[in-house]
N, C-alpha and C positions, 0 to 999 in steps of 0.2 A: 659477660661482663669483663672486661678489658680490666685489672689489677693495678692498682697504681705504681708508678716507679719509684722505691725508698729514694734511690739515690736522686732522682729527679726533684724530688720532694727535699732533698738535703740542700741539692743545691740552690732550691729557689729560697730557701729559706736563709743560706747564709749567703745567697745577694741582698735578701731582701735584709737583713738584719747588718750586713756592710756598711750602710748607708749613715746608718745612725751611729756605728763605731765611730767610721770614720769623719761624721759632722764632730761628734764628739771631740775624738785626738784631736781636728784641726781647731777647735774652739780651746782646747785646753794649753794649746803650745801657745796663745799670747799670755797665759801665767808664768812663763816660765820667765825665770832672771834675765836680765839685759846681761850681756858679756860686760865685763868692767871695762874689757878693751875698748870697747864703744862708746860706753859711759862716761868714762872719764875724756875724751878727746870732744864728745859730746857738749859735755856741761862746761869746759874751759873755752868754746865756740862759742856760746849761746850768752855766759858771760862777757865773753870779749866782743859781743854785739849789743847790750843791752848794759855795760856796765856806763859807758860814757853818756848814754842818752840816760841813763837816769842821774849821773854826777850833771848831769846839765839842767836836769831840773830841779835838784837839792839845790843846787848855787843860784838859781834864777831868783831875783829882789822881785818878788811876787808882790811883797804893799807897792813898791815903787813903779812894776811894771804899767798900770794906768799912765803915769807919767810920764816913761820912756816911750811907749810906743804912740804920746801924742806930742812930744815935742818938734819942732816943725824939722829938723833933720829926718829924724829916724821917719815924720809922715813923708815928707817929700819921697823916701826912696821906696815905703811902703804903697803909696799910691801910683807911684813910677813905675815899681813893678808888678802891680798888678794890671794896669793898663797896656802895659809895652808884653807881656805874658798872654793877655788876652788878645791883641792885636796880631803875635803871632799865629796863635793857635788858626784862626781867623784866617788867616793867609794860609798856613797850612790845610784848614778844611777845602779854600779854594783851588788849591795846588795840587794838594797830597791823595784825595779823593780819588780823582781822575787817574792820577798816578798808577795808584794802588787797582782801578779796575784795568789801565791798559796791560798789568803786570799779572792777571789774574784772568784775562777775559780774551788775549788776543797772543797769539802765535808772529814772533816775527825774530828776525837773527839775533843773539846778543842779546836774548832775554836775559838770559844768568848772569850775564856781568852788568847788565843794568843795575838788575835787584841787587845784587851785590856792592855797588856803586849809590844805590840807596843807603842801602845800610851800612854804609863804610862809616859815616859821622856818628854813630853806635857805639864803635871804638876806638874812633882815630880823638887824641887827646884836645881837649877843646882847644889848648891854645894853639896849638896847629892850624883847626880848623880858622881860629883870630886873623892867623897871618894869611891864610890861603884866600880868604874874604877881602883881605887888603890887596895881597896883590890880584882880585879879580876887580874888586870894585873901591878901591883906593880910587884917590882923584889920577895918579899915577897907572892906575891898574889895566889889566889889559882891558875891563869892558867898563870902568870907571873914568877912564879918562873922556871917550866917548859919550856918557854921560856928561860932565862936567862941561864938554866944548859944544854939546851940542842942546843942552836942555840947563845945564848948569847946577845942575843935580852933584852935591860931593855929601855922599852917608856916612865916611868914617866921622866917628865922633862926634856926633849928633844921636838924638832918640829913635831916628827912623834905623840907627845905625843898629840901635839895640834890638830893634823887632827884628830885622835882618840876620843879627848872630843868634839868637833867640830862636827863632824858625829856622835856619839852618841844622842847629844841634835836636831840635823838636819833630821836627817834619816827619823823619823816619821813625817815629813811634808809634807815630799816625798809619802811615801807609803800610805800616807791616800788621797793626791791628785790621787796619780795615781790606786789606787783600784777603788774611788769613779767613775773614767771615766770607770773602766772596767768595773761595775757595770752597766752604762748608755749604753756601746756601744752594739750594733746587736750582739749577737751573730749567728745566721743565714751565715754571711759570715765563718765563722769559720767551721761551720757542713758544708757549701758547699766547702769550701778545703778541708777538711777529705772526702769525697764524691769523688774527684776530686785523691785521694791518699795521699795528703801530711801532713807528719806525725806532732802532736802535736806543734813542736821545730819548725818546718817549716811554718806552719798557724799561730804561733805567731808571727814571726818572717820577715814574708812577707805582712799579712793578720791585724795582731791583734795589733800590735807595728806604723805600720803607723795611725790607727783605734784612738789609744790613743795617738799619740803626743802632743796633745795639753794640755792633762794634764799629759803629763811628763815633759811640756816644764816648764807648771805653778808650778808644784811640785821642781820641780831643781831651778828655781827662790828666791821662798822660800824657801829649803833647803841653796841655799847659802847665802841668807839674815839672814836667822837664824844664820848659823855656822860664819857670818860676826861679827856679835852683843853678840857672846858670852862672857862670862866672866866668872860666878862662876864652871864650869867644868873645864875651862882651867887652873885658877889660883890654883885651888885643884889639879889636875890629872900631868897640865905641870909645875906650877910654874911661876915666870916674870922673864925671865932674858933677857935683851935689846939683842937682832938681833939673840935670838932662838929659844923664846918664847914668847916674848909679842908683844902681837897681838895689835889693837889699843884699843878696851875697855880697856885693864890693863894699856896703854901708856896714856889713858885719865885720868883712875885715879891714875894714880902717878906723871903725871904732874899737876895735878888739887892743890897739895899739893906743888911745884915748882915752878911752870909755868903756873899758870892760861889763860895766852895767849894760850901757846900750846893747852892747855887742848880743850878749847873753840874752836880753830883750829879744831883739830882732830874730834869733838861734832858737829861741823857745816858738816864734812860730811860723819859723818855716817848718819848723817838727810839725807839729799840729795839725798844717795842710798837709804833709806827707802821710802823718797816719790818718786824716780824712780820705784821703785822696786810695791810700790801700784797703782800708774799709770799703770804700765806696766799688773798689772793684774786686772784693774777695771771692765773689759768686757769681767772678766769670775766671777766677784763676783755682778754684777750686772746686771737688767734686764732691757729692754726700755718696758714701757705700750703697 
């Protein structure tokens, strides 16, 4: 009969009892005090993000607003810009789609300064982006004038003009949601429809497009939330003029300078789409433990 080993015996027993120490300690250090360091720099943040959106809705004329938001100003630019929002986005699922898979799917020179070339309108300031749209597609512009002498087509300043700066600042929200899912999905089912015969257009199209809806659904969300909230493209590229062009950012701030009610009206909800619109995509920006 072979003896047992004390010390073997010690040691299995203070691994096996480790385990549970140490769940222990690490469960117990989130009791421990926040550093004030943190705390305080913390809560002066959190206030300074939350404190104007709720002075915005103590000041909101709440009996009145029925009123404001049917009076035919403030609908003109309400239903302005939700049509000229969704027209975008629309264009961008046609554009931005495709985009997002040649940028995710296919090997060719100056990849990286493409993507980068995508996403430059991410952070280049929208009215920048106003004038750069003028001089491409001004009636003056280098690919507008062209337009205008040969089809007679001139965008600045007009509606068409809006959905234009609109899907310009929008587009790349789209295509970097919807690459980023092409990136994650199998490609595996894909080689086995080419395996199966079906070409390229067809395994996208049956196979690859059902694969990524969920973030074309989350990319089209945010693209129209963006092209909703724009303002410095539009007012550069289309101009304000009531029931052609002004959308509600431009109708917030020219009534802000008239109509503070209105204003405030219009301001309460474009909030309300923005925190629909963050709900709506919390449970793909966020994880459960």
């Amino acid at each position: 009969m072979i003896p047992a080993d004390p010390s073997g015996a010690r040691r299995k027993g203070t691994l096996k009892g480790a385990g549970p120490r140490r769940r222990r300690a690490g469960a117990g250090g989130g009791r421990q005090g926040v550093p004030l360091l943190l705390l305080l720099p913390a809560l002066v943040a959190l206030a300074f993000l939350l404190v104007p959106l709720l002075a915005l809705l103590v000041r909101a004329p709440w009996q009145s607003m029925p009123e404001q938001l049917t009076s035919p100003a403030v609908w003109q630019a309400l239903r302005l810009s939700l049509v000229c929002a969704t027209a975008a986005t629309a264009v961008s699922l046609v554009l931005g789609v495709p985009l997002a898979w040649l940028l995710a799917r296919t090997e060719f020179p100056g990849r990286g300064l493409v993507r980068a070339l995508v996403t430059l309108p991410l952070v280049l300031p929208p009215v920048v982006g106003g004038v750069a749209l003028l001089m491409a597609l001004g009636r003056n512009g280098v690919v507008g004038q062209w337009l205008d002498a040969w089809f007679g087509v001139s965008l600045p300043f007009t509606t068409a003009g809006v959905v234009v700066a609109e899907t310009f600042v929008a587009m790349p929200f789209l295509v970097i949601s919807v690459e980023g899912t092409l990136r994650a999905a199998d490609r595996r089912y894909e080689e086995a429809a080419a395996t199966l015969g079906a070409s390229r257009f067809t395994a996208f199209r049956r196979v690859t497009l059902p694969l990524i809806m969920p973030g074309v659904a989350a990319g089209s969300v945010l693209a129209w939330a963006r092209a909703l909230g724009e303002f410095g493209a539009t007012i550069t590229f289309a101009g304000n003029f009531p029931g052609r062009t002004q959308t509600m950012p431009l109708a917030v701030y020219l009534a802000l300078q008239s109509d503070p009610e209105a204003a405030i009206a219009l301001s309460v909800v474009l909030l309300a789409v923005s925190i629909a619109v963050l709900a709506g995509l919390r449970d793909r920006w966020t994880t459960t433990p």
